[in-house]
N, C-alpha and C positions, 0 to 999 in steps of 0.2 A: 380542415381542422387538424391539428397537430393530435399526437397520438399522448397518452399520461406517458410512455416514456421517455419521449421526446420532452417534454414538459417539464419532467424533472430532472432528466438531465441539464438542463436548460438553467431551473431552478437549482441545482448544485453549481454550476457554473458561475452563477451571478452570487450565489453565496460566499464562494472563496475568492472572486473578486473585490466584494464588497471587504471582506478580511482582508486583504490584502491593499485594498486602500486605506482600512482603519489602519494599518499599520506604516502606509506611506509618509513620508516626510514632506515628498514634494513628488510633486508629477507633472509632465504633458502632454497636452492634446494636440497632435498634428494633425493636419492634410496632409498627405504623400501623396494624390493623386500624379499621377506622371510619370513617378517613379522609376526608375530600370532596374531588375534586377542587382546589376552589378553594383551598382549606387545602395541599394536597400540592402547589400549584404555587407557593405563598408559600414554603411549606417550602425546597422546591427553590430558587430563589430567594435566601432566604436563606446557604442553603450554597454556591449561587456566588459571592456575595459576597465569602463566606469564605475560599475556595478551596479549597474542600471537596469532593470526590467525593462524590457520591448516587446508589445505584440499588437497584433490587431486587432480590432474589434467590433462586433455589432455597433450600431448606436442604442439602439433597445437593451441590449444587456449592460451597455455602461449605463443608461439611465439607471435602470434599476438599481446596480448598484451602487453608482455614486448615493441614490438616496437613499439606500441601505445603510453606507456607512455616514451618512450626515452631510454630504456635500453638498451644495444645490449653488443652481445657478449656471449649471454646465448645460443643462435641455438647452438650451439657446443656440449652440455649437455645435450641436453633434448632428448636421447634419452633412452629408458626404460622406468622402472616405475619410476612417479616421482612424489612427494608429496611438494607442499610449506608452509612453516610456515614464516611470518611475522608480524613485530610488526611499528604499528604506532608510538610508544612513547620513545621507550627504542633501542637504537643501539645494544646492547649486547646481550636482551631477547633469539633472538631466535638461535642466536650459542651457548649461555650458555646452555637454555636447551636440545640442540642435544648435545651437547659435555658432558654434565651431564649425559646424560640415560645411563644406564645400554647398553652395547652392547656386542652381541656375532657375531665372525666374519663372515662376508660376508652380514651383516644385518645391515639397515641405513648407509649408507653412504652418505656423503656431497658430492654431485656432485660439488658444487659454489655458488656462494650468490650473494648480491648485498648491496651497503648500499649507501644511497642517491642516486640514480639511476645509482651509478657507480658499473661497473663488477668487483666481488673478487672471487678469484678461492679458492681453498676446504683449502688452507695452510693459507690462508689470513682469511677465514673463522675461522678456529681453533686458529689464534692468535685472532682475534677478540672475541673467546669467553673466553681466559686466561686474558682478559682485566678487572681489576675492574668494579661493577658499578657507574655508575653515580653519586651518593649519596657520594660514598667512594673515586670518585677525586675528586671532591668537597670540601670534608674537607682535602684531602692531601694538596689540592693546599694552602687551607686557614689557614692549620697550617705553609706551607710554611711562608705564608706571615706573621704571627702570630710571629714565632720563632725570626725574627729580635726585634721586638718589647718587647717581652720580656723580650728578651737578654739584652736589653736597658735598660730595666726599672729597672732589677735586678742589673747591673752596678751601675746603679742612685743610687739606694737603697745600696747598699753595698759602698757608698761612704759618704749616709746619718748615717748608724748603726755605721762606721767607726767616726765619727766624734759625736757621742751621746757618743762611748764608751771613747773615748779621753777625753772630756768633762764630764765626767759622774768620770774618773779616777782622774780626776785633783781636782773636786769636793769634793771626796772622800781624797785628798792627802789634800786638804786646811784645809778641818773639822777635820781630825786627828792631825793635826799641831796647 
């Protein structure tokens, strides 16, 4: 039997996880079983870049807290080894970067995710990271809007050069005359 201060250490630990899911945008759950060092320090690595949280974990302590902060539906997955990367900021970060590394088979795999505290399973996960980023729908949407207007303006315009040239021809027709 575990000792009360083992217990609440325990119990602090699952508490600022849980905060720190409530405050996740999106997250995932790997297997690394297999793993090599070298591999899992690239890994790592990569999700710093990203600004992605990486670390490993019980599965007993991620229960807890995912249903601390309101997740569920993750007990189903956590069994094995399991590793979380999360990102506060960016929805995509951290399926881009698993779906990026270099993998050889049987090694990293997506167990499921989560994004806004809702459960996405390992397919949902992988569309989520063929997803642009944020920056780059951004200007899709604002070329969207963009293209009416210029279409406009280039009309306007091509009805003004249209009307310089007529005028400009006739100009031309009077002074020869």
């Amino acid at each position: 039997m575990p000792s009360e201060k083992i217990l609440s250490e325990k119990q602090k630990l699952v508490t600022a996880l849980a905060e720190k899911l409530k405050t996740a945008s999106s997250g995932v759950l790997i297997d690394y079983k297999g793993i090599t060092v070298d591999k899992d320090t690239k890994l790592r690595s990569e999700f710093r870049k990203a600004n992605v949280e990486y670390s490993v974990i019980k599965n007993s302590l991620l229960s807890l807290a995912a249903k601390e902060a309101g997740i569920t539906g993750l007990d189903s997955v956590l069994v094995g080894t399991t590793s979380l990367a999360f990102s506060t900021s960016d929805l995509v970060a951290p399926a881009k970067v698993i779906s990026n590394f270099p993998k050889t088979p049987d090694l990293l795999k997506v167990k499921a995710g989560f994004v806004e505290g809702k459960f996405i399973d390992a397919s949902q996960v992988e569309a989520l990271a063929k997803l642009p980023a944020k920056e780059v729908l951004i200007s899709q949407v604002l070329a969207g809007f963009n293209a009416p207007i210029t279409s406009f303006a280039n009309v306007l315009n091509a009805n003004l050069r249209g009307l310089a040239v007529a005028l400009n021809a006739i100009a031309e027709q009077k002074a020869s005359a």
